[in-house]
N, C-alpha and C positions, 0 to 999 in steps of 0.2 A: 576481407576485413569488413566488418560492420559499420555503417553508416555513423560517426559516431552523433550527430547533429539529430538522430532518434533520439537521444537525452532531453535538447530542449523540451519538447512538448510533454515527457515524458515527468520531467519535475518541476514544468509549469502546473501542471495537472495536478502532481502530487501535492505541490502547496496550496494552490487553491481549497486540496480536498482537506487536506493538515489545517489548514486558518479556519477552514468551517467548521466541522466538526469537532476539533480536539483543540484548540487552542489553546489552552492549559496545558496542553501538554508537550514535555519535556521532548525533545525528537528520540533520545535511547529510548525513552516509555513508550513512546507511538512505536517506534520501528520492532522494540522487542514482545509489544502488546499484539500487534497486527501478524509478524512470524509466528510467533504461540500460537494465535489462530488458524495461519493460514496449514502448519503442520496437525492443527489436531481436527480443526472442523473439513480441511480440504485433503488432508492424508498428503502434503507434495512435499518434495524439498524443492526450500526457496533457490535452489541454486542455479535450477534450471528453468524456470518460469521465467517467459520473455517479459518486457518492460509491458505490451500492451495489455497481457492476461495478469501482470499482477495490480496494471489502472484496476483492472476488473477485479480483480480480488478486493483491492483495498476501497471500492466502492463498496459492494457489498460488505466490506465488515464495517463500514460507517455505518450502514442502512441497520445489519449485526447489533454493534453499542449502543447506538438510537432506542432498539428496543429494550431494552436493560434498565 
């Protein structure tokens, strides 16, 4: 079984990144904004992507809407 205590840092992180970047926004808009992306610019399904590769994804789509 999985360590389940991988979580904390996991959506410490996530909110950190959520409060700077998107703050406006609604948590289904961030969560359904950022899968959209992650299936069409990354080709993955989110199902299988571990907690630390989707920190890493959801950094780079911050870096992503930044430029926009």
């Amino acid at each position: 079984m999985r360590d389940p205590n991988r979580l904390n840092n996991f959506y410490d992180d996530f909110k950190i990144l959520h409060k700077t970047h998107f703050p406006d926004w609604r948590f289904g808009q961030l969560i359904n904004n950022f899968f959209s992306w992650i299936l069409t610019e990354k080709k993955r399904d989110i199902f299988f992507i571990e907690e630390n590769v989707m920190l890493d994804y959801f950094s780079e789509f911050c870096s992503f809407m930044k430029k926009k």
